[in-house]
C-alpha positions in Angstrom: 1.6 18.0 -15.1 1.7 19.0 -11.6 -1.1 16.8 -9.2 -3.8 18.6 -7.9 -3.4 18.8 -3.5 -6.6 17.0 -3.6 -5.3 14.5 -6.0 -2.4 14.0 -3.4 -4.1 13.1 -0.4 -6.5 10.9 -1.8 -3.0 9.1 -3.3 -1.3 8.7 -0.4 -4.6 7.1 1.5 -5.6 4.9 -1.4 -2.1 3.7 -1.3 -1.8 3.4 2.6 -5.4 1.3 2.2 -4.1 -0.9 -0.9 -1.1 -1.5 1.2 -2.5 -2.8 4.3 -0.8 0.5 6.4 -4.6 1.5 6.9 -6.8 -1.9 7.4 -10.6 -1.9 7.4 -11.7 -0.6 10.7 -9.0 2.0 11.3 -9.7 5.1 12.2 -8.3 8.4 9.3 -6.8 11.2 10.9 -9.4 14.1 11.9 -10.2 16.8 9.3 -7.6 18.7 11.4 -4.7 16.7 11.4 -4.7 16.2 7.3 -5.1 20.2 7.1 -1.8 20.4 9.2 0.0 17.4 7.4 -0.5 18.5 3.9 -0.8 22.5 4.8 -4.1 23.0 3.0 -7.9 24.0 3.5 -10.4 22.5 4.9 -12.6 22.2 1.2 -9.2 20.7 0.3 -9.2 17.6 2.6 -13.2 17.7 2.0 -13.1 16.7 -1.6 -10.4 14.3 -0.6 -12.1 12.8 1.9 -15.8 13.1 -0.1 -14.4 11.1 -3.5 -13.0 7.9 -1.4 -16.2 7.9 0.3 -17.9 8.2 -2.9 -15.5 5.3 -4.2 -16.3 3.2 -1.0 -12.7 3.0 0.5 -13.7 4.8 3.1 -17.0 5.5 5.1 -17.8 8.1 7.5 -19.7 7.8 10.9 -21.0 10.9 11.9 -19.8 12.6 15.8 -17.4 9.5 15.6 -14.9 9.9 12.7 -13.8 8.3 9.4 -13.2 4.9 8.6 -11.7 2.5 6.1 -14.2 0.7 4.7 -15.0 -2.6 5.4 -13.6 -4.7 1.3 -16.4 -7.1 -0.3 -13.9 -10.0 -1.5 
C-alpha cells in the first residue's frame, strides 16, 4: 500500500525528531522549502505540518516559524 505524501513528510520529521537530527528548539523548514523538497502543495505540507502540531511534536509561533516542541520527560 502506497504511503499517502502527507503520510511521508510527517515520517521523515517524526523520525528526524525521534532521532535527535531535529532537537527541541530548532527551527522546521518554511512552508516553502518542504513544498520544494517533497514536490507537493501547499494543503499537502499543511496537513503534515497541522497533525504533528496536533500530536505535540511540533508547535508553531506565528510571523516567526515552526518549532520542535519542547518533550515533557
Amino acid at each position: 500500500m502506497a504511503t499517502s505524501k502527507t503520510q511521508k513528510i510527517i515520517d521523515d520529521i517524526k523520525a528526524q525528531i525521534e532521532s535527535g537530527e531535529l532537537r527541541p528548539g530548532d527551527q522546521l523548514p518554511s512552508t516553502t522549502e518542504l513544498r520544494q523538497q517533497y514536490s507537493v502543495s501547499i494543503t499537502v505540507v499543511r496537513g503534515a505540518i497541522n497533525w504533528l502540531k496536533a500530536t505535540g511534536l511540533i508547535e508553531g509561533v506565528p510571523g516567526v516559524g515552526v518549532f520542535v516542541a519542547e518533550r515533557n520527560s
